[in-house]
DONU-881512 format. One record per residue (C-alpha): residue in three letters; x, y, z; residue number from 0. Coordinates in steps of 0.05 Angstrom, whole numbers, plus 5000, padded with zeros to 4 digits. Layout:
! DONU-881512
aa;u;v;w;i
Ala;X;Y;Z;NUM
...
//
This chain:
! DONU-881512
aa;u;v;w;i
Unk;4158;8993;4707;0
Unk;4176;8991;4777;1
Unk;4120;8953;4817;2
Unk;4117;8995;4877;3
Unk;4094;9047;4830;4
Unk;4040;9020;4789;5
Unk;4009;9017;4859;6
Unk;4019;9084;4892;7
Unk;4021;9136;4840;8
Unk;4081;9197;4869;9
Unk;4032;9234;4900;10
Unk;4009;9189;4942;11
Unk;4080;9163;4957;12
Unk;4083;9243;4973;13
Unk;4023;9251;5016;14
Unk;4043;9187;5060;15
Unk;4109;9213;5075;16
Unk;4068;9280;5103;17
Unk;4029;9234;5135;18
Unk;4088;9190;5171;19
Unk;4117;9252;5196;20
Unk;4049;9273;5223;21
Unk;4019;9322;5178;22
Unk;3957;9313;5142;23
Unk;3955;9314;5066;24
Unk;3885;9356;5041;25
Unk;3850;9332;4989;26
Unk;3850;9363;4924;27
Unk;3831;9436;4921;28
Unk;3796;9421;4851;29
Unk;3750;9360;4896;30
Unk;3724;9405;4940;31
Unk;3670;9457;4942;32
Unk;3600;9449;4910;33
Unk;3591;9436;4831;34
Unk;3553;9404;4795;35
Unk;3590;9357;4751;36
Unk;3623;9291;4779;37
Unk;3667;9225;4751;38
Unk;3668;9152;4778;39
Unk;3721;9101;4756;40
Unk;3704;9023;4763;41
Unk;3743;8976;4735;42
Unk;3722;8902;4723;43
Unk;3693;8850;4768;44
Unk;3626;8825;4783;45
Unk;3607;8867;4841;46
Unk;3629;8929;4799;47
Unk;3600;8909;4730;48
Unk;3528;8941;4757;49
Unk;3563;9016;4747;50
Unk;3570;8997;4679;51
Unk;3509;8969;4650;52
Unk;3465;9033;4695;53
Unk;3514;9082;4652;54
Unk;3492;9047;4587;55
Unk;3431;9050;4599;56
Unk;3412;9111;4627;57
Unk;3401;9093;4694;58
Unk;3454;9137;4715;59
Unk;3434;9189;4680;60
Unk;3359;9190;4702;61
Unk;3383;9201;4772;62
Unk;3442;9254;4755;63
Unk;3390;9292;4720;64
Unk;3336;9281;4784;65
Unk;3383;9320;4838;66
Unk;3410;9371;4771;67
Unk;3478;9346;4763;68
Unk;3514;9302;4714;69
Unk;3557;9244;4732;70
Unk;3608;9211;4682;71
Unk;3627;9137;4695;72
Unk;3689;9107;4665;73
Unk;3710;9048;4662;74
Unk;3789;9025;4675;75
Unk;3823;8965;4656;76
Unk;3869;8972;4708;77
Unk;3836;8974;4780;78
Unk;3900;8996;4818;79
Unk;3909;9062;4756;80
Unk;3833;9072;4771;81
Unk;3852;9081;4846;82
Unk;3918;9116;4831;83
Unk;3874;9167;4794;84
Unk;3827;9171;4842;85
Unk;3878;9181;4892;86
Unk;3906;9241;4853;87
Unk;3848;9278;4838;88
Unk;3818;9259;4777;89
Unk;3747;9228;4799;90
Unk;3708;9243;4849;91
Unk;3694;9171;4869;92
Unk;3725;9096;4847;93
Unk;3704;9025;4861;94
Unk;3751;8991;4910;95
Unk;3756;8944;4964;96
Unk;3763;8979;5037;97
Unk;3835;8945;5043;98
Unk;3852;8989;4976;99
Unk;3819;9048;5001;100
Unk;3855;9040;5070;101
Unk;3924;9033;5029;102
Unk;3922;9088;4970;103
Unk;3878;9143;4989;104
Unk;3871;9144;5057;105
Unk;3936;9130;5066;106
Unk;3966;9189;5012;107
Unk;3920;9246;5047;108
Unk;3852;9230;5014;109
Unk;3794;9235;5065;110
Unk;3745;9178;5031;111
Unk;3674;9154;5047;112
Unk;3648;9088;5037;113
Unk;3588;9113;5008;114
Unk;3557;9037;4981;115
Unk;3579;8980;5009;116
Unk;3560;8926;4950;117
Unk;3578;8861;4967;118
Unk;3635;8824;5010;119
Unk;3671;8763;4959;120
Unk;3647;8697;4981;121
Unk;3692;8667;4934;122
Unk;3708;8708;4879;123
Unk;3775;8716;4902;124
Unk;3824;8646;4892;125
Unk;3890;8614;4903;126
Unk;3897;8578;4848;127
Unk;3957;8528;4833;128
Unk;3986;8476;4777;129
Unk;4009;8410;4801;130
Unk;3969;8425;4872;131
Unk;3910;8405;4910;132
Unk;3922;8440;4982;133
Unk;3945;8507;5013;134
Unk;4006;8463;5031;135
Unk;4028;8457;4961;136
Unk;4036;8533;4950;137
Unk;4096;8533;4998;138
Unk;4161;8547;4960;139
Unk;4127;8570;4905;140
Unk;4138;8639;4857;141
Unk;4061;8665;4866;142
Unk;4033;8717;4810;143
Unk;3985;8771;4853;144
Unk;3972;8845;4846;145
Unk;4023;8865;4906;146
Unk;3996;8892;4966;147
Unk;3933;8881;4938;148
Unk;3873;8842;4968;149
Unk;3899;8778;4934;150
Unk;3960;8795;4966;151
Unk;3917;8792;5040;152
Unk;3887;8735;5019;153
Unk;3947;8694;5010;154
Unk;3977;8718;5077;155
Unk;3910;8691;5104;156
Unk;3922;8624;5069;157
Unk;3991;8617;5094;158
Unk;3961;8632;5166;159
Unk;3924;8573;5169;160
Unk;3985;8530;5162;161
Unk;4022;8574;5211;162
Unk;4063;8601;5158;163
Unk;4078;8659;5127;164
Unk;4103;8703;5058;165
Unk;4175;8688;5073;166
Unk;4152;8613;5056;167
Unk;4127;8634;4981;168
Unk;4158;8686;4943;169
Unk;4107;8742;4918;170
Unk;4114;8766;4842;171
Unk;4072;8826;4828;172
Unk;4032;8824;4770;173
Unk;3979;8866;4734;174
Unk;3904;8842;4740;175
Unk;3922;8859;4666;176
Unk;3964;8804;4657;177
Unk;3947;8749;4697;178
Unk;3907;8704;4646;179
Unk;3973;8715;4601;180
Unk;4023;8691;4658;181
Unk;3978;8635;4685;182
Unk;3982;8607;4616;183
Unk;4055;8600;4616;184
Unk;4100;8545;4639;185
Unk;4138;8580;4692;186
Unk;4078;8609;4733;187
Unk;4053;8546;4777;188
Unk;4011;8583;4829;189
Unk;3971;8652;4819;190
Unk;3920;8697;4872;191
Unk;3864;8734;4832;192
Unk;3793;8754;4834;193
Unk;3740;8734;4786;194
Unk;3729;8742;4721;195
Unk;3794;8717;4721;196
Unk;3774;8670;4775;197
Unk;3735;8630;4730;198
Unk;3778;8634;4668;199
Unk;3832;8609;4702;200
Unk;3796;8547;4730;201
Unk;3778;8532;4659;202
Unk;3847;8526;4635;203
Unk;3876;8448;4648;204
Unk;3913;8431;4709;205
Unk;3879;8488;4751;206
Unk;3859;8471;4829;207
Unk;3830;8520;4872;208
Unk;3861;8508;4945;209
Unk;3840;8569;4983;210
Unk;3791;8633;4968;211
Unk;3758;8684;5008;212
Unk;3694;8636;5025;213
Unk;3746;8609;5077;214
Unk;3756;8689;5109;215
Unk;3680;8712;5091;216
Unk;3661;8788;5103;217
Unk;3733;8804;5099;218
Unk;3743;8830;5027;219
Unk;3694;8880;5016;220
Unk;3678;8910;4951;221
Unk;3652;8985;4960;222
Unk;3638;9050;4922;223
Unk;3685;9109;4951;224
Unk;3680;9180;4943;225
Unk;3719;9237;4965;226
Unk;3693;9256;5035;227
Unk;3700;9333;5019;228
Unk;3667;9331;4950;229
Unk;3606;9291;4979;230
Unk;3600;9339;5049;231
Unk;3598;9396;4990;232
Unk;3554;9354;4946;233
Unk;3504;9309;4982;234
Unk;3468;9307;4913;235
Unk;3529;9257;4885;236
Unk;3523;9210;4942;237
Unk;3444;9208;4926;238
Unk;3445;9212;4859;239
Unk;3500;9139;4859;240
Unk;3455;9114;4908;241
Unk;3399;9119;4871;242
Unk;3420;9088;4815;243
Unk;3456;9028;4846;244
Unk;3395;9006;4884;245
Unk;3349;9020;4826;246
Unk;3393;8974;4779;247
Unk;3402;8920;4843;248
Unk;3327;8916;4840;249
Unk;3335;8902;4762;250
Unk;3392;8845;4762;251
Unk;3370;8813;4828;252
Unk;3295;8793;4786;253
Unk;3278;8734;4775;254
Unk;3248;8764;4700;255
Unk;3278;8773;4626;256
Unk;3293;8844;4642;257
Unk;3340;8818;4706;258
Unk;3369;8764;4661;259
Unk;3387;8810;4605;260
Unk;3417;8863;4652;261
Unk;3455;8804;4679;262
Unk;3476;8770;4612;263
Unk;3497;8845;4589;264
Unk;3538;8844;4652;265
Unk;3567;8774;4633;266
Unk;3586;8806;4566;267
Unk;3626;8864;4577;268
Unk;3662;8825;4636;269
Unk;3688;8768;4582;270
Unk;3632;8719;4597;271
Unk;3559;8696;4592;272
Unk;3489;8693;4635;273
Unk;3512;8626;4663;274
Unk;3585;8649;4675;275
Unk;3565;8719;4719;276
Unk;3514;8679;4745;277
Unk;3558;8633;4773;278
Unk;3604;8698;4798;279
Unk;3549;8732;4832;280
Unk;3534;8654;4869;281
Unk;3612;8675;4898;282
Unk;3594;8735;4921;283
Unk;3551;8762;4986;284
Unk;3517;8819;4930;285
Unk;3471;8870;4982;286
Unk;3419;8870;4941;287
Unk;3371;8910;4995;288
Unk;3402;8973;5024;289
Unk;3373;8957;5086;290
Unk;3424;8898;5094;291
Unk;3482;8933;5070;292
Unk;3463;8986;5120;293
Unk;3469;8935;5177;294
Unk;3531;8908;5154;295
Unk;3564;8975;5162;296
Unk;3541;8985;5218;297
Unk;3558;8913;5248;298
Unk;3615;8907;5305;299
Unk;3639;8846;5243;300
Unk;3664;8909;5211;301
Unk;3715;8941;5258;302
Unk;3745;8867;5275;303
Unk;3755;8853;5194;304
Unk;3783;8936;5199;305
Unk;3833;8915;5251;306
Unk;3851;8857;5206;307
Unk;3862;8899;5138;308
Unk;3907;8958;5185;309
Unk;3950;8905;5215;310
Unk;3967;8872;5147;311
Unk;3983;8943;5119;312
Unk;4021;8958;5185;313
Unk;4061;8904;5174;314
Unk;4081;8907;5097;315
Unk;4097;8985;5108;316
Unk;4035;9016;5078;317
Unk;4010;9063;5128;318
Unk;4068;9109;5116;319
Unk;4141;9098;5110;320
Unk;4160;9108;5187;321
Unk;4093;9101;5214;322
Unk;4097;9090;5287;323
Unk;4029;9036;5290;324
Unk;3971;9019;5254;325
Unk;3936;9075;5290;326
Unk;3964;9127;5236;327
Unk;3910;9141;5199;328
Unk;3839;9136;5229;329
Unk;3778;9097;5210;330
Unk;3713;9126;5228;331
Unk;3654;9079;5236;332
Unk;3578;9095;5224;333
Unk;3566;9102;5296;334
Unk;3620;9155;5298;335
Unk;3671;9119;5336;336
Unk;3743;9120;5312;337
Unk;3798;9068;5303;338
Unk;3862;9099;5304;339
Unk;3882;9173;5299;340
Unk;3818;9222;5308;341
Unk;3858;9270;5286;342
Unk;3877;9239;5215;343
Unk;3805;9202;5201;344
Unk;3822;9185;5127;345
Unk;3766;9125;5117;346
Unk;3701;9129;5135;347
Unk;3637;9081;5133;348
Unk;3568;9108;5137;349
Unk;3498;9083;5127;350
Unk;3472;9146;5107;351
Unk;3456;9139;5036;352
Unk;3435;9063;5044;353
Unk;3398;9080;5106;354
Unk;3358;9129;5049;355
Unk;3345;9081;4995;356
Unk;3320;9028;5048;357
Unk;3271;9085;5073;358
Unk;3249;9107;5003;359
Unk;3274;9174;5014;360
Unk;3323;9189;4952;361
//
């Protein structure tokens, strides 16, 4: 399968060409409008694994049912196929990182709202190599990463700090799929992945973390999107996900057998135990309090991480084949300012929702 591909699906290769030649891609017709029955892709890793264990347990449906809708949340084994059928219509909302959500929808003509920002990793995602114990020993090197992924930022980011840069590694795109697979065999010497893989990997022999996003903090953050048409149409989603996410934070963040269970049932389906997602979460900034979230998308810390993410996809060619600048598609913040083209706002960050479950008001 070609690589380029797996990533952007054809209509969003499509909908960035319209975009490049300055036309604006619409959503999908079948997104828009008000209804009353919605679908969220997640795919796994520890920040996400929350969507999950609310579903089973009918967390998500107690608060579908409160606002009189129903919302169906699947789970992919792919995250880049969970964001390629996002991108194309077929949910209504995915779990993704902004630099994803910048780079696939946005970018192929999907107007997207960070409805939940859950956490930023503080760690979760590695550099990992064989036969290595510093950044330095990467250089040369075939490394295994989802392409133009956030791995694929964070190793940019490692190179930077030796004042180097991709030309001095050579990048082989691989499936989150596959990674534990090619890690294990002889040829791959240096991989870039995000936990649970993280951790699996590190157990393996002759495994040496040299670089992960505790060394770029705030800069890979893990959200819950949704089409900004469906949820204008549909405020009921957005309150019904919020809900439920801040109702099962309250769960998993205690300190009681109920938190632990959630937590070890979260360990489970994600390949590990208590102790193991435990020790994930410890790697990861988790906003437990909406009220925290809130201010971190609503922090000036945001736009300057936002200028970092655009100029990375500027510069590997995913804002649009032809794209004059990383203004091309516009980034709207939650105090309404705009980075970019006003006229093509494809991403945008509120507090709205969060700002609600902080005040008790959903």
């Amino acid at each position: 399968m070609n690589p380029f591909k797996t990533i952007f699906g054809t209509s969003a290769v499509a909908a960035a060409a319209l975009v490049a030649f300055g036309l604006t891609a619409a959503a999908p017709s079948a997104q828009a409008a008000e209804k009353t029955s919605f679908k969220l892709a997640w795919s796994i890793y520890v920040g996400w694994m929350p969507w999950g264990w609310a579903a089973d347990n009918g967390i998500v449906d107690k608060w579908a049912d409160k606002y009189g809708i129903d919302i169906e949340v699947v789970q992919f084994n792919d995250y880049i196929e969970s964001i390629n059928q996002y991108t194309a219509g077929a949910f209504d909302g995915v779990t993704a990182t902004q630099m994803d959500t910048l780079g696939i929808p946005s970018v192929g003509g999907v107007d997207s709202t960070a409805l939940l920002i859950g956490d930023f990793s503080n760690g979760n995602d590695a550099l990992i190599l064989k036969d290595g114990d510093s950044v330095e020993d990467v250089l040369g090197r075939d490394v295994h990463l989802v392409e133009l992924s956030v791995s694929h930022y964070l190793l940019a980011r490692a190179l930077a700090t030796l004042g180097k840069s991709e030309r001095d590694v050579t990048v082989v795109n691989t499936s989150d799929a596959d990674m534990i697979a090619a890690y294990q065999t002889d040829d791959v010497t240096a991989v870039v992945t995000w936990n649970p893989l993280v951790a699996e990997i590190l157990s393996m022999p002759n495994a040496t973390k040299v670089f992960d996003s505790s060394d770029i903090p705030g800069e890979i953050i893990d959200l819950t999107v949704v089409n900004s048409e469906t949820l204008a149409d549909n405020p009921a989603f957005g309150k019904a996900l919020a809900g439920t996410w801040y109702e099962t934070m309250g769960i998993m963040m205690s300190d009681t057998e109920a938190g632990r269970a959630a937590r070890a049932a979260m360990g489970k389906a994600s390949g590990t135990d208590l102790a193991g997602y435990d020790m994930q979460i410890a790697s990861t900034k988790m906003f437990f309090d909406p009220a925290e979230a809130a201010a971190f998308g609503a922090s000036e810390d945001l736009k300057t991480t936002m200028e970092s993410v655009r100029t990375f996809l500027f510069d590997h060619g995913l804002l649009g084949d032809g794209a004059p600048s990383a203004d091309v598609v516009g980034i709207e913040f939650a105090d309404g300012t705009v980075m970019g083209d006003e006229s093509n706002v494809n991403l945008r960050f509120t507090t709205r929702y969060m700002d609600m479950a902080a005040d008790g008001a959903l």
